[in-house]
N, C-alpha and C positions, 0 to 999 in steps of 0.2 A: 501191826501187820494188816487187820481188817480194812482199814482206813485207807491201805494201799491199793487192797483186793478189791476195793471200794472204786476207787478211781481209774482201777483198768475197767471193771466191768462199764464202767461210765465212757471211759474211750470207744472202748471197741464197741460199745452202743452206737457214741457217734460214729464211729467210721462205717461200721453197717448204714446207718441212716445214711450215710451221703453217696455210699457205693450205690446204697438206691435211687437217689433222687438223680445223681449224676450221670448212672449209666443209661438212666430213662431213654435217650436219644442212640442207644443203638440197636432199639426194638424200633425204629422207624429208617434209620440209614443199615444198610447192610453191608454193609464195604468191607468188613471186618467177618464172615458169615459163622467162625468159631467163636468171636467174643460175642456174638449176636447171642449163640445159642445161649452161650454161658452163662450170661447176663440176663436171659430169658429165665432160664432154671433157678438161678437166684432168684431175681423177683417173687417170680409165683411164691418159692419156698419162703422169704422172709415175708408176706403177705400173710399168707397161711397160719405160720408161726405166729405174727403178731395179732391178726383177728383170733386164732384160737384160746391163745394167752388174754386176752379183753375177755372175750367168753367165760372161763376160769378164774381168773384171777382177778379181773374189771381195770388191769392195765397191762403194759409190755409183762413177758416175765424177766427182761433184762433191768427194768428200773425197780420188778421187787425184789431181786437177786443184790442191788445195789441199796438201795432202801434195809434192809439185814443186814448187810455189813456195816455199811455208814451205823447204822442202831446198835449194832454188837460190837463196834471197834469204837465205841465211846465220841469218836470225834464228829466234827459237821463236815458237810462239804457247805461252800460259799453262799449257798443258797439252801433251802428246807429237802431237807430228802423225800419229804412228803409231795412237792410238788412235781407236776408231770415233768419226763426228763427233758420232754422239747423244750420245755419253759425254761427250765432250769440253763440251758444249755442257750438258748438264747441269749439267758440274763448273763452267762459268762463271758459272752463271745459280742456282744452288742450294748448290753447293759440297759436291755429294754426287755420286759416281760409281755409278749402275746399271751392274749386272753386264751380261755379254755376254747371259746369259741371256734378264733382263729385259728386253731392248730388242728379244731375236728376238721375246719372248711379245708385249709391245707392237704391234711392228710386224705382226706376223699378226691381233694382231684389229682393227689397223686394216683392214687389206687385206680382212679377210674382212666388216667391218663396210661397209666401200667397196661391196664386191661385192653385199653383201645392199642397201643403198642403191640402186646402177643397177639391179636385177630391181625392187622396190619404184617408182623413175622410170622404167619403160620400162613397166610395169606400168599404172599408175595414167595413163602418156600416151596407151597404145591403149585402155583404157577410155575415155579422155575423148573421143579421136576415132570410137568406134563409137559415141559418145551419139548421139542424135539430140536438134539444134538448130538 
């Protein structure tokens, strides 16, 4: 049963990760002005979440949440539980392991792409409310 527990936590990691990476472009187009916002509040929050988990824990708390079960449910997943989930998650889906490097560089221009995205939607929202209409 861990093993199982094991592998959703690992899902729904990915799917977090991509809802992030994915939705990145609708803090820059606003066409959509409620999936802007929502999409905005996501980010910041899974940002938050995961710098404050590095801080505590010195990685995601969804990869040590999965790291305990994969160790407690006796089994392996495909790759080391011990290594970081991007890599891992890579090596499942491409069969190629990014360096540790790679995945910090990655990860900061997301985060700094994220960030330049909310000034750009917070931007363009108090413009549109001092329009006059």
């Amino acid at each position: 049963m861990l093993p199982v527990l094991a592998s959703v936590v690992d899902f729904v990691h990915a799917m977090l990760m991509a809802a992030w990476v994915l939705g990145l472009p609708l803090l820059f187009w606003h066409k959509h002005p409620r999936a802007t916002r929502w999409y905005a509040t996501y980010a910041v929050s899974f940002i938050v979440l995961y710098q404050g988990s590095r801080i505590f824990l010195g990685e995601c708390f969804l990869t040590s949440l999965s790291r305990l079960l994969w160790e407690s449910g006796g089994a392996r997943p495909a790759s080391s539980p011990n290594e970081w989930f991007t890599v891992r998650v890579a090596m499942a889906i491409f069969h190629l392991a990014p360096s540790h490097h790679a995945v910090t560089i990655a990860r900061q221009i997301l985060i700094f792409a994220t960030a330049v995205g909310m000034l750009v939607s917070m931007r363009r929202h108090r413009t549109a409310r001092r329009a006059p209409g």
